[in-house]
PyMOL Python script that loads the backbone (N, CA, C, O; Angstrom):
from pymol import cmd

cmd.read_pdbstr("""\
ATOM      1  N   UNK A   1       3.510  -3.359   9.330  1.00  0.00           N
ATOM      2  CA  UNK A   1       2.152  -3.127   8.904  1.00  0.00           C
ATOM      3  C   UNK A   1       1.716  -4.352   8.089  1.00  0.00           C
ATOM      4  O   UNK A   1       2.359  -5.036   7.292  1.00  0.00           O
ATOM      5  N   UNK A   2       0.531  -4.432   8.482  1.00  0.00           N
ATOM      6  CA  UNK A   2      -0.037  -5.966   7.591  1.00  0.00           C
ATOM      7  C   UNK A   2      -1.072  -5.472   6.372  1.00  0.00           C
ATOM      8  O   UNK A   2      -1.061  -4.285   6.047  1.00  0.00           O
ATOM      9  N   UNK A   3      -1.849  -6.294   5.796  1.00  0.00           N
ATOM     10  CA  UNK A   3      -2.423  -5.923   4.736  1.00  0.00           C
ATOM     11  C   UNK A   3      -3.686  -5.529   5.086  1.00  0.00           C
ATOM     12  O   UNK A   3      -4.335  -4.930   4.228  1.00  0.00           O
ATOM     13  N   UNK A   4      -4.362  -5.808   6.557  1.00  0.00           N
ATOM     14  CA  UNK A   4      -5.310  -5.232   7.325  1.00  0.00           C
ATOM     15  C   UNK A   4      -4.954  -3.547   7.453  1.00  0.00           C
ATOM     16  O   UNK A   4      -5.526  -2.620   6.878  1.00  0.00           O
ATOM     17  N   UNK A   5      -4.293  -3.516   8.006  1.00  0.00           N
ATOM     18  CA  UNK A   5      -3.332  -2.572   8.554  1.00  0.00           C
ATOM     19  C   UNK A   5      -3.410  -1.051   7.669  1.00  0.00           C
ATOM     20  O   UNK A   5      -3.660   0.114   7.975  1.00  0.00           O
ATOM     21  N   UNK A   6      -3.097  -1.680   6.583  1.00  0.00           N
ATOM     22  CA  UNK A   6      -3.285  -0.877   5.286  1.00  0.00           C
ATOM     23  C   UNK A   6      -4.544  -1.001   4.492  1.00  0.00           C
ATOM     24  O   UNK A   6      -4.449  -0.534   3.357  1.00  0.00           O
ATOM     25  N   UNK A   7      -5.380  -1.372   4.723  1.00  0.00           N
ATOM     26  CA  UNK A   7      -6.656  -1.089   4.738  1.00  0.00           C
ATOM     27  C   UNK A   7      -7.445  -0.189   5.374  1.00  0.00           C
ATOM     28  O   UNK A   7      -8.505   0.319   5.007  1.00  0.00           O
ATOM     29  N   UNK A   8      -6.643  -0.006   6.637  1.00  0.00           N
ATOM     30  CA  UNK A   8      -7.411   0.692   7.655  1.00  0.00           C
ATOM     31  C   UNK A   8      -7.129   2.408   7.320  1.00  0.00           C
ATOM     32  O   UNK A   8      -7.919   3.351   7.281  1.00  0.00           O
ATOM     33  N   UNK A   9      -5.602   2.328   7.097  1.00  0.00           N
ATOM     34  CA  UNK A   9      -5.226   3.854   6.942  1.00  0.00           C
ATOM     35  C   UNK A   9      -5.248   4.265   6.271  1.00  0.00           C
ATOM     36  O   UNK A   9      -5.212   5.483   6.443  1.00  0.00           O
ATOM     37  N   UNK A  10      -5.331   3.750   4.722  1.00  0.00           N
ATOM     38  CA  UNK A  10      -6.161   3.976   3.745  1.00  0.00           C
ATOM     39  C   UNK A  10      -7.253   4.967   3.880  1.00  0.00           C
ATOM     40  O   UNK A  10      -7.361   6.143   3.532  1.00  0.00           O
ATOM     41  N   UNK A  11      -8.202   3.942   4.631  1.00  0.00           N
ATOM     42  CA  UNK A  11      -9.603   4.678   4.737  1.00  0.00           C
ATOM     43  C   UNK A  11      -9.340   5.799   5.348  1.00  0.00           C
ATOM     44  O   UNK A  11      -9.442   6.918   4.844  1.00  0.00           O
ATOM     45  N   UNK A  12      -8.898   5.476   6.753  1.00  0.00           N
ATOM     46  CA  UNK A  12      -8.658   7.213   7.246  1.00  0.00           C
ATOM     47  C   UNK A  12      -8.504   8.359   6.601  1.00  0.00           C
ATOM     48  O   UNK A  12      -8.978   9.409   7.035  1.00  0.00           O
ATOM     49  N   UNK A  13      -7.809   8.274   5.472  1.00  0.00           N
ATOM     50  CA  UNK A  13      -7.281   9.375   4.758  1.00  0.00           C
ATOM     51  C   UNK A  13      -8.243   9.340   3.556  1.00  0.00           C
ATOM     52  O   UNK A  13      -7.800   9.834   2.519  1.00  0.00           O
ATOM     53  N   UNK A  14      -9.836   8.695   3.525  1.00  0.00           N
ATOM     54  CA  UNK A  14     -10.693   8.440   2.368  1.00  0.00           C
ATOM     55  C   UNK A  14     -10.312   7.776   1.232  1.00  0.00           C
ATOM     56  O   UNK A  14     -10.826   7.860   0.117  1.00  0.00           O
ATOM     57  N   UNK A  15      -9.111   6.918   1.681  1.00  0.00           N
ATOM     58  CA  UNK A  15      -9.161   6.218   0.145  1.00  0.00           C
ATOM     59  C   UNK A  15      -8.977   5.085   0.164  1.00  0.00           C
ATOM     60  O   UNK A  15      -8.271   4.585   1.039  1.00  0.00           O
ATOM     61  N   UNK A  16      -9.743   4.133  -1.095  1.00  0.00           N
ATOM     62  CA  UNK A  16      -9.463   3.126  -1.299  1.00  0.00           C
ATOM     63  C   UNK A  16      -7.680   2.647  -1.942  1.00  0.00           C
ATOM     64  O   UNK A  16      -6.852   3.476  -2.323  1.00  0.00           O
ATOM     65  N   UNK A  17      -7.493   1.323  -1.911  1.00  0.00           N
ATOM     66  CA  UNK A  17      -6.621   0.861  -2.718  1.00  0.00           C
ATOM     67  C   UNK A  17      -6.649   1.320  -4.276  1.00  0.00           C
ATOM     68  O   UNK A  17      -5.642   1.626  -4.915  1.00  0.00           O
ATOM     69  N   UNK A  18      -7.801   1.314  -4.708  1.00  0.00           N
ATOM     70  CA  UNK A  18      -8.081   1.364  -5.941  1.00  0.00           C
ATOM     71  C   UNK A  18      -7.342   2.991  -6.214  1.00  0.00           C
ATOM     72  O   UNK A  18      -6.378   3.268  -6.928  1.00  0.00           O
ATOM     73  N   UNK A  19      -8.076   3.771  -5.479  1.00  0.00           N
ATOM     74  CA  UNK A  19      -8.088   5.201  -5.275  1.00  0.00           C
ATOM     75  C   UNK A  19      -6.695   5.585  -5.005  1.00  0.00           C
ATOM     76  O   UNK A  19      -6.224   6.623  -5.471  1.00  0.00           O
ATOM     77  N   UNK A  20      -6.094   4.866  -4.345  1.00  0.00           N
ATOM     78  CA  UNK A  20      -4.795   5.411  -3.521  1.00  0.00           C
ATOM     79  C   UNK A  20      -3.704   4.673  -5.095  1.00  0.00           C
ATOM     80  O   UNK A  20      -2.791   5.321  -5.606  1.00  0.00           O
ATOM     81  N   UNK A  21      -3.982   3.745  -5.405  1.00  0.00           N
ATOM     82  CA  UNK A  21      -2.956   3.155  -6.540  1.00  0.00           C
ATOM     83  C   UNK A  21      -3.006   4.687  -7.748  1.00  0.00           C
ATOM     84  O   UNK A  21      -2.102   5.420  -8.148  1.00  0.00           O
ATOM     85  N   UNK A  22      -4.274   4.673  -7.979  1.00  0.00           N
ATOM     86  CA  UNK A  22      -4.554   5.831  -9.411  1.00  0.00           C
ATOM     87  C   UNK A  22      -3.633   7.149  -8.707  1.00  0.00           C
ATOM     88  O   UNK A  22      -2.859   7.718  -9.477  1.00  0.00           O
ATOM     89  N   UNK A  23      -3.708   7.664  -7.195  1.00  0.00           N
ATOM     90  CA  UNK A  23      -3.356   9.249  -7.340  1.00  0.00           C
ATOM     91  C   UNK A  23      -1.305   8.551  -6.864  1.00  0.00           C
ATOM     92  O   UNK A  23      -0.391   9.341  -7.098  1.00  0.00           O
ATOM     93  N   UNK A  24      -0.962   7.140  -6.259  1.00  0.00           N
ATOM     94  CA  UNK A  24       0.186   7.533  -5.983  1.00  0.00           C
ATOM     95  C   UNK A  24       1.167   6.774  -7.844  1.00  0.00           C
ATOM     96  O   UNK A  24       2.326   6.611  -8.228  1.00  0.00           O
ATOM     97  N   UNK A  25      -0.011   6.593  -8.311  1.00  0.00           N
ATOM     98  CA  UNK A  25       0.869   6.322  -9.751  1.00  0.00           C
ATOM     99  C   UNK A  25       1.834   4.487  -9.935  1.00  0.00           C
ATOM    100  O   UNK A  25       2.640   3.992 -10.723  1.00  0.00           O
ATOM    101  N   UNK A  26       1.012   4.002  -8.526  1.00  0.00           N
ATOM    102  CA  UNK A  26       1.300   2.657  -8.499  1.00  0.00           C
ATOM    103  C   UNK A  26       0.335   1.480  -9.001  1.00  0.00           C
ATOM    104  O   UNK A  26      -0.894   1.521  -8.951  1.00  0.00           O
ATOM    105  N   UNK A  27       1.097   0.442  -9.485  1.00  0.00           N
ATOM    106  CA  UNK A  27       0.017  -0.581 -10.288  1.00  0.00           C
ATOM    107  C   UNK A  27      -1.080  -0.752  -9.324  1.00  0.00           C
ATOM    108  O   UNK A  27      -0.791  -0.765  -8.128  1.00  0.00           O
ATOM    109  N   UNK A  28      -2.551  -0.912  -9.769  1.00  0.00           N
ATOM    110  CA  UNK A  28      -3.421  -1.588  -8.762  1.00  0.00           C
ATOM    111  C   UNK A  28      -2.976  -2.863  -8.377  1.00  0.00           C
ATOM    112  O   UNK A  28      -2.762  -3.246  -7.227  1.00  0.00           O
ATOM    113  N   UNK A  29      -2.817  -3.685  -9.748  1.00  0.00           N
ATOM    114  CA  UNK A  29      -2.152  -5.360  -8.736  1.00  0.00           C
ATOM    115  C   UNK A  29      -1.417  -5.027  -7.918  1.00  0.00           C
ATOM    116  O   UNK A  29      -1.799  -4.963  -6.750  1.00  0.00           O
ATOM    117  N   UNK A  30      -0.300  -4.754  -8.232  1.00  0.00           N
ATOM    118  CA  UNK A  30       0.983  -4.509  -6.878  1.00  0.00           C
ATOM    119  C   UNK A  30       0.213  -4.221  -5.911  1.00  0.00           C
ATOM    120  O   UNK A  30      -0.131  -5.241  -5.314  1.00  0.00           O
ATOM    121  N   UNK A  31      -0.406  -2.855  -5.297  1.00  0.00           N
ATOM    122  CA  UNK A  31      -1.270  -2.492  -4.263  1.00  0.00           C
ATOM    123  C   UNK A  31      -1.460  -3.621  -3.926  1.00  0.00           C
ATOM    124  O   UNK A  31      -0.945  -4.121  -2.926  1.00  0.00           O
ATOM    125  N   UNK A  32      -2.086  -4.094  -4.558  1.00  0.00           N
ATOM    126  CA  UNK A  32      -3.323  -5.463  -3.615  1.00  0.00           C
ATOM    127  C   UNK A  32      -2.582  -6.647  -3.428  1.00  0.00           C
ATOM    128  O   UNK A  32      -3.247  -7.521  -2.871  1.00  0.00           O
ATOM    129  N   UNK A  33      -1.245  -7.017  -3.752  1.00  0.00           N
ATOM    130  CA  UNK A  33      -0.185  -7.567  -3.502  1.00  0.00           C
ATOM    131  C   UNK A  33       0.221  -7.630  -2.397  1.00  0.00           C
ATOM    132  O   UNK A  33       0.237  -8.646  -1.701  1.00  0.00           O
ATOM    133  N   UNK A  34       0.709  -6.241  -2.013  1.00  0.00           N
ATOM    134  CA  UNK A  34       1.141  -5.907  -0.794  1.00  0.00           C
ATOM    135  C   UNK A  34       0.564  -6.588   0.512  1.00  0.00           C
ATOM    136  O   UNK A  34      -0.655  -6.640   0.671  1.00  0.00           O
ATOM    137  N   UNK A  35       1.722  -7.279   1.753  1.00  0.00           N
ATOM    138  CA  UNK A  35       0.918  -7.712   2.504  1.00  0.00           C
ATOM    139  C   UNK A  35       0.397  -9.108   2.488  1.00  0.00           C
ATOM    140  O   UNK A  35       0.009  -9.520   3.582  1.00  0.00           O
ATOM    141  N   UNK A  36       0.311  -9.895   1.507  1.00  0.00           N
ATOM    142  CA  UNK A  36      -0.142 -10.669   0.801  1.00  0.00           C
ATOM    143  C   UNK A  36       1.278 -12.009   0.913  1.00  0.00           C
ATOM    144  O   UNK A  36       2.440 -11.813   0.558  1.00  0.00           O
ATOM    145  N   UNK A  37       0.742 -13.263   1.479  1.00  0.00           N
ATOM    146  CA  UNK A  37       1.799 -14.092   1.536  1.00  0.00           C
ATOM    147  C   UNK A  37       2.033 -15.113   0.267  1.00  0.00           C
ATOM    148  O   UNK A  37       1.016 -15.091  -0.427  1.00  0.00           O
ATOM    149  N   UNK A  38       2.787 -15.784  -0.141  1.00  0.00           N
ATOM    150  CA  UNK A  38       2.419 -16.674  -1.398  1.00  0.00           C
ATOM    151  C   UNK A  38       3.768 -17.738  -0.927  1.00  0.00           C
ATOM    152  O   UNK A  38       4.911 -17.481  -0.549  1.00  0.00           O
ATOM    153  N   UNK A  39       2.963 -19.145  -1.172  1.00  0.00           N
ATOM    154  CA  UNK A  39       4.149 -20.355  -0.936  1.00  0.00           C
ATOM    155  C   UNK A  39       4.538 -20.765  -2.044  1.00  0.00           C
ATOM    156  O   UNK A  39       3.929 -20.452  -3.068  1.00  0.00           O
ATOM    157  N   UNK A  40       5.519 -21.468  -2.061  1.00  0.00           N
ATOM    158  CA  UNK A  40       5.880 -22.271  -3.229  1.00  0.00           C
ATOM    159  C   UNK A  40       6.634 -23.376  -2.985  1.00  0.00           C
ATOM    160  O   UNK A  40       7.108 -23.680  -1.891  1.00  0.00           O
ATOM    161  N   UNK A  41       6.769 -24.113  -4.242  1.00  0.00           N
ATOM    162  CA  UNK A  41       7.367 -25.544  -3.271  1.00  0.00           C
ATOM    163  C   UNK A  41       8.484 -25.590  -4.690  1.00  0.00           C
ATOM    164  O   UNK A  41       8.368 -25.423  -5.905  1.00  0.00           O
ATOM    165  N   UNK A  42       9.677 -25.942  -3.655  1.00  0.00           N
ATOM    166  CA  UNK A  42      11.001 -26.232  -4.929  1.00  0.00           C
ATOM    167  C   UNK A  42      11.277 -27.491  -4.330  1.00  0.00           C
ATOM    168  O   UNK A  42      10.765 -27.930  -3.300  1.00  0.00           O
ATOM    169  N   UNK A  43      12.144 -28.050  -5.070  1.00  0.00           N
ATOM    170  CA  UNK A  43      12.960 -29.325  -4.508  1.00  0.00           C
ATOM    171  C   UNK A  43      14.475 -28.568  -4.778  1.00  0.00           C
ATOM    172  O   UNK A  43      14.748 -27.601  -5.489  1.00  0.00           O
ATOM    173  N   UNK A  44      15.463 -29.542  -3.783  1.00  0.00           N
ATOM    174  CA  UNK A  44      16.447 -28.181  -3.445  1.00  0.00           C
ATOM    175  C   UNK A  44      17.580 -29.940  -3.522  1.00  0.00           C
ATOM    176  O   UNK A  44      17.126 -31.044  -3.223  1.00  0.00           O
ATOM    177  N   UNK A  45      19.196 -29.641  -4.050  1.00  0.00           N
ATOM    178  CA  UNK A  45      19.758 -30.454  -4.662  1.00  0.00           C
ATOM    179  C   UNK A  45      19.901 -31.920  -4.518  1.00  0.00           C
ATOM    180  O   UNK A  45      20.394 -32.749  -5.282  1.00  0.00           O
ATOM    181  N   UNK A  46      19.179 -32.076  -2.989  1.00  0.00           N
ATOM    182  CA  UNK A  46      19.302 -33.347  -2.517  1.00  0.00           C
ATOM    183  C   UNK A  46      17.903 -34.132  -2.528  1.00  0.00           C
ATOM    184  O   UNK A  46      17.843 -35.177  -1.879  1.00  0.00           O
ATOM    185  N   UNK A  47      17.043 -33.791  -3.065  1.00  0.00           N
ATOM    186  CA  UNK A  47      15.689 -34.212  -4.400  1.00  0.00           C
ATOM    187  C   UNK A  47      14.600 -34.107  -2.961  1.00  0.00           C
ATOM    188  O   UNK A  47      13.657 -34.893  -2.872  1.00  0.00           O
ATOM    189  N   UNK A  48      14.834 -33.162  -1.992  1.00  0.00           N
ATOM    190  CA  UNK A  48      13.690 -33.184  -0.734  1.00  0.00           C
ATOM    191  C   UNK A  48      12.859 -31.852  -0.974  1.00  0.00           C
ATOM    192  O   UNK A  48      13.258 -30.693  -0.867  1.00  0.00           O
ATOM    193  N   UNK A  49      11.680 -32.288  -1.304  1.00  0.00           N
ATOM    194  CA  UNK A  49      10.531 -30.989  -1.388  1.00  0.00           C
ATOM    195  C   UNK A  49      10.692 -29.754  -0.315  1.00  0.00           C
ATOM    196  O   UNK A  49      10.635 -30.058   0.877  1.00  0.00           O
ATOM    197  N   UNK A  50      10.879 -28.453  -0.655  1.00  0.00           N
ATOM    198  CA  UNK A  50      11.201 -27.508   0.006  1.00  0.00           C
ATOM    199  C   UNK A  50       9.841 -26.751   0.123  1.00  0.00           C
ATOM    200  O   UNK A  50       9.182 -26.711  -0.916  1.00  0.00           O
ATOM    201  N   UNK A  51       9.294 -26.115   1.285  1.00  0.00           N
ATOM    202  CA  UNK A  51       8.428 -25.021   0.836  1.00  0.00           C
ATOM    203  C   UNK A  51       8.929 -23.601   1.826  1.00  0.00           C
ATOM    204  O   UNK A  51       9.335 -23.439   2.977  1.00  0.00           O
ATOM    205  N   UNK A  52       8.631 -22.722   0.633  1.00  0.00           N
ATOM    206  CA  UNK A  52       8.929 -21.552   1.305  1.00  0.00           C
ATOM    207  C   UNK A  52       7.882 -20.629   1.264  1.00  0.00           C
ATOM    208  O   UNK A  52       7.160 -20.508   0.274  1.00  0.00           O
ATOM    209  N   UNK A  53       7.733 -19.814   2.528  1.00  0.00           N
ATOM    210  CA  UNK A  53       6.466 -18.849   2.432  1.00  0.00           C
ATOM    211  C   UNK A  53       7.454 -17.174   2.237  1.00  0.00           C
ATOM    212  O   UNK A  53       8.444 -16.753   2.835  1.00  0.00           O
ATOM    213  N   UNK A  54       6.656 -16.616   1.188  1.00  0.00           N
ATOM    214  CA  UNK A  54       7.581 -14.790   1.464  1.00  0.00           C
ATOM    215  C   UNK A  54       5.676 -14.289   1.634  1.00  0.00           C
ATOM    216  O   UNK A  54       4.562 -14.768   1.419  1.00  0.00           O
ATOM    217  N   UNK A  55       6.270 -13.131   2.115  1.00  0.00           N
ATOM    218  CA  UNK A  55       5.151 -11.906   1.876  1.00  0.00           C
ATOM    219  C   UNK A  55       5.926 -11.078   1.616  1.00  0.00           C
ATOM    220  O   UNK A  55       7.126 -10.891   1.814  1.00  0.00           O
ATOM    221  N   UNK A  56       4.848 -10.401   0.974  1.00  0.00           N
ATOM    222  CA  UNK A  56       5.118  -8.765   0.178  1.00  0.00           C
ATOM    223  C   UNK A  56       4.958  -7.832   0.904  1.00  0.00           C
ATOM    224  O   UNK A  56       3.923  -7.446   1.449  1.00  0.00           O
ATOM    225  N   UNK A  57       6.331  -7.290   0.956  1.00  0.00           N
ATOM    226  CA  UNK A  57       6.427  -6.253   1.825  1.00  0.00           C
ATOM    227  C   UNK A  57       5.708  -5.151   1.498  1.00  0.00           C
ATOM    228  O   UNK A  57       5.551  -4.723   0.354  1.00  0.00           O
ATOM    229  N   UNK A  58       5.201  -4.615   2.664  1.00  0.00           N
ATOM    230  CA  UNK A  58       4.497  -2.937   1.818  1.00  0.00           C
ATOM    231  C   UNK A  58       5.505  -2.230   2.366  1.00  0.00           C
ATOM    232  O   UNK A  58       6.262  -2.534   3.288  1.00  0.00           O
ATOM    233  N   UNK A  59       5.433  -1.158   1.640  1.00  0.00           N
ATOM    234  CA  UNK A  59       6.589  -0.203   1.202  1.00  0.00           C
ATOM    235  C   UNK A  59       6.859   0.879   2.685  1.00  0.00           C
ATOM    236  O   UNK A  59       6.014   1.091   3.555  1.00  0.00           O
ATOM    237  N   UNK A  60       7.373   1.085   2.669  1.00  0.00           N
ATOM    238  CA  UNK A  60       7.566   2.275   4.134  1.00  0.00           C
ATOM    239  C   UNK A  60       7.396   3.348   3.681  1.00  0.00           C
ATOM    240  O   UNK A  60       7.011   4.116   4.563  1.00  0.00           O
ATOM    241  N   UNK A  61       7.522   3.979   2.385  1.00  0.00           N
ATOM    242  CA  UNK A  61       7.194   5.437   2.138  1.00  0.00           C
ATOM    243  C   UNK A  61       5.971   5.083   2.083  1.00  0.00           C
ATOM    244  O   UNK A  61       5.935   4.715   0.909  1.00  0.00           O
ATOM    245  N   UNK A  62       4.881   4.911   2.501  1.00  0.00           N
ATOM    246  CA  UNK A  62       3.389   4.717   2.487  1.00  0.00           C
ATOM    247  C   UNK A  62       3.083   5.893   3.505  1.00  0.00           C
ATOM    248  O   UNK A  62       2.092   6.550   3.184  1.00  0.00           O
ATOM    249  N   UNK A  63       3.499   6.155   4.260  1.00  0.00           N
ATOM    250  CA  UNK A  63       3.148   6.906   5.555  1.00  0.00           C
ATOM    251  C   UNK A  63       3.732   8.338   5.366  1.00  0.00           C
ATOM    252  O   UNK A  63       3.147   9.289   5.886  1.00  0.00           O
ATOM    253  N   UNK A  64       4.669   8.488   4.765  1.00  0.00           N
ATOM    254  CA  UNK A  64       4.629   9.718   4.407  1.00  0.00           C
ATOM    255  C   UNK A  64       4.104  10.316   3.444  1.00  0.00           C
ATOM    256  O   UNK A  64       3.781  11.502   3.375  1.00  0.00           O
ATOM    257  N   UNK A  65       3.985   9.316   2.505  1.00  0.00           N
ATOM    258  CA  UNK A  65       3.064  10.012   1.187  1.00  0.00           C
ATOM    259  C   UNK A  65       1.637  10.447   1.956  1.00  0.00           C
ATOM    260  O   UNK A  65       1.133  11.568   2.009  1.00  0.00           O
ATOM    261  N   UNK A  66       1.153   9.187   2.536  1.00  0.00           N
ATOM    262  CA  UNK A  66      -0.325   9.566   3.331  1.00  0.00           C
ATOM    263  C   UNK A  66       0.139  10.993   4.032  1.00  0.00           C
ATOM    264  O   UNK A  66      -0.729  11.768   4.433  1.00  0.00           O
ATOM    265  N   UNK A  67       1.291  11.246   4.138  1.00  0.00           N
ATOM    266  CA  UNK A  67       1.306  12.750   5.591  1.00  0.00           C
ATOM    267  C   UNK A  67       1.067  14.351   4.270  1.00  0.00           C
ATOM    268  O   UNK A  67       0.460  15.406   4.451  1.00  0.00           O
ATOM    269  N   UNK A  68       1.701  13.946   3.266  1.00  0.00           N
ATOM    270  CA  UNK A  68       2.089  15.049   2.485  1.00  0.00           C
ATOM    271  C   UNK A  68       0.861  14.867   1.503  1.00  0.00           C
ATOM    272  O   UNK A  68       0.810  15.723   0.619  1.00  0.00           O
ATOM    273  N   UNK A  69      -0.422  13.639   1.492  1.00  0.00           N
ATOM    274  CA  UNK A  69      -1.522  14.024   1.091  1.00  0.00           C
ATOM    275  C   UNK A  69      -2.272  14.664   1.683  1.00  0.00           C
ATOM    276  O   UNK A  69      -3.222  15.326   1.264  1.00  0.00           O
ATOM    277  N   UNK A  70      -1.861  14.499   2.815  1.00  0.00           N
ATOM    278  CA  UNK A  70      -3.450  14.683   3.510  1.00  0.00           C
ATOM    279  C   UNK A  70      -3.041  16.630   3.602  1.00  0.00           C
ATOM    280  O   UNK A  70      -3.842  17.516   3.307  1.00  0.00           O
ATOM    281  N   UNK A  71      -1.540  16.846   4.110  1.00  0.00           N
ATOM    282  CA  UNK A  71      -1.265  18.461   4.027  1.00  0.00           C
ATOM    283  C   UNK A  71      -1.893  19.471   2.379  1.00  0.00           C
ATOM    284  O   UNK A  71      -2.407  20.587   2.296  1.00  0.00           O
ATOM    285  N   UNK A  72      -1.503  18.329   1.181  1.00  0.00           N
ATOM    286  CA  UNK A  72      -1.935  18.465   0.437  1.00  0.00           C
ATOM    287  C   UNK A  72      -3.253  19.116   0.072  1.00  0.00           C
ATOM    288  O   UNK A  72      -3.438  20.144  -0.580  1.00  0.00           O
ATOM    289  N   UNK A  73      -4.265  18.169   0.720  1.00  0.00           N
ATOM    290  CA  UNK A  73      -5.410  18.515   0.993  1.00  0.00           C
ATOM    291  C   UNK A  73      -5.840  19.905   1.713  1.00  0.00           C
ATOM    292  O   UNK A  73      -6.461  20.917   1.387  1.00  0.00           O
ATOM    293  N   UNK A  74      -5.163  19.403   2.891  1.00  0.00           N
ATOM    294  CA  UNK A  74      -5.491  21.342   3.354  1.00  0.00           C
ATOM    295  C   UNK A  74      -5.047  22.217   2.907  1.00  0.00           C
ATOM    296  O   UNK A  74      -5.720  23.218   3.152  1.00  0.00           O
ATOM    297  N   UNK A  75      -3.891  22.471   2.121  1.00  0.00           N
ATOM    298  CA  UNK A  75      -3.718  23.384   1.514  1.00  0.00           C
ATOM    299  C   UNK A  75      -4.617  23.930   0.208  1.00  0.00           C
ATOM    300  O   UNK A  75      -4.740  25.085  -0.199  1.00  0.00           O
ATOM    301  N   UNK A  76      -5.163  22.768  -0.270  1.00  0.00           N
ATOM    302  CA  UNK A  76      -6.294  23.069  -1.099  1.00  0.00           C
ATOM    303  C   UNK A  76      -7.715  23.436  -0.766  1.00  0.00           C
ATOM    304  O   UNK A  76      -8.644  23.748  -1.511  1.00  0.00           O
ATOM    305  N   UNK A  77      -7.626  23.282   0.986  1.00  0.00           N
ATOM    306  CA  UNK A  77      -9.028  23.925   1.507  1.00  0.00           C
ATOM    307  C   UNK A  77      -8.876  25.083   1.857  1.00  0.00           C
ATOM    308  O   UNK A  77      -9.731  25.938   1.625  1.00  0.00           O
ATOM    309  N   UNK A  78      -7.792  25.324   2.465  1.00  0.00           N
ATOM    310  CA  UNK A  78      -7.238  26.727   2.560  1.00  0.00           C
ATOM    311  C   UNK A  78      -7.330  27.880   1.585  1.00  0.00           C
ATOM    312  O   UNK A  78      -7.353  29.097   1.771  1.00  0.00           O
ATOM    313  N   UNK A  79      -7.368  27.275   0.688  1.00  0.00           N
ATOM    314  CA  UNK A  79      -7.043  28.603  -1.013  1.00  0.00           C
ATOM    315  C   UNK A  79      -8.744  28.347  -0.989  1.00  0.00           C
ATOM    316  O   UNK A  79      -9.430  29.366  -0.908  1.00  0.00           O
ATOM    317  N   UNK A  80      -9.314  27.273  -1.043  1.00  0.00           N
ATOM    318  CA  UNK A  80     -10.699  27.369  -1.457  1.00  0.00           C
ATOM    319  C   UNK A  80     -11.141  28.760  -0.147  1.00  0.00           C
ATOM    320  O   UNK A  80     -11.967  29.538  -0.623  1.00  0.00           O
ATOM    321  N   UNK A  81     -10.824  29.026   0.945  1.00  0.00           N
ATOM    322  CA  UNK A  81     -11.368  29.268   1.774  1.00  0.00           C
ATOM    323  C   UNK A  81     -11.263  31.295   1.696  1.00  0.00           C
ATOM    324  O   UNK A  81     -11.985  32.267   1.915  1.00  0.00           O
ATOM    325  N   UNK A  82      -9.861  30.977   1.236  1.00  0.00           N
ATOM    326  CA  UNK A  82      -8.789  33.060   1.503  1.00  0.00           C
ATOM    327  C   UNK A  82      -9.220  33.178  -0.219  1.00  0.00           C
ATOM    328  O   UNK A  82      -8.743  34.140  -0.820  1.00  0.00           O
ATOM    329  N   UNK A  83      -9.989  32.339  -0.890  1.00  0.00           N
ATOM    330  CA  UNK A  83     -10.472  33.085  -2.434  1.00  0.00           C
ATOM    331  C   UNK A  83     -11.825  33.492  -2.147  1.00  0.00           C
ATOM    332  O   UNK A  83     -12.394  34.199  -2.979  1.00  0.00           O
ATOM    333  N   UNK A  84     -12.397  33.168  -1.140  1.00  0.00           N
ATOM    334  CA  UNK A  84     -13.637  33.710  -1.559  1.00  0.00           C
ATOM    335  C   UNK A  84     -14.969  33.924  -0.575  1.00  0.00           C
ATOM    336  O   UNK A  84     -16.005  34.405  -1.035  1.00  0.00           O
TER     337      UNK A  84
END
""", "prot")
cmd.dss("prot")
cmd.show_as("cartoon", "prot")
cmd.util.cbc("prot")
cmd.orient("prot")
């Protein structure tokens, strides 16, 4: 999954990054991290400029939390529905 990627399914399930950081109790930076490539340049023992690219992995429990929100959810439409 890319950082598009997770933008997209996000929304599906109505939420922003912003939104999704506050209810899963994760930093907003990190969130917006995720996905996200960053270079850097070392020199490495033999004095030749190195560059290395990482990205930030997004997490794999992402997809199940999204599964057990969204059940979440219906279960809370459900009670709204057999109360009244």
């Amino acid at each position: 999954m890319n950082k598009k990627d997770l933008t997209l399914l996000l929304a599906e399930y109505g939420l922003t990054k912003k939104s999704f950081s506050g209810l899963s109790d994760e930093n907003y930076d990190t969130v917006l991290g995720w996905g996200r490539s960053h270079t850097i340049k070392t020199i490495d023992k033999n004095k030749k400029e190195k560059i290395i690219t990482r990205k930030i992995k997004i997490p794999k429990w992402i997809n199940s939390w999204l599964d057990n929100y969204e059940k979440a959810n219906k279960y809370k439409e459900f009670l709204k529905l057999t109360k009244g």
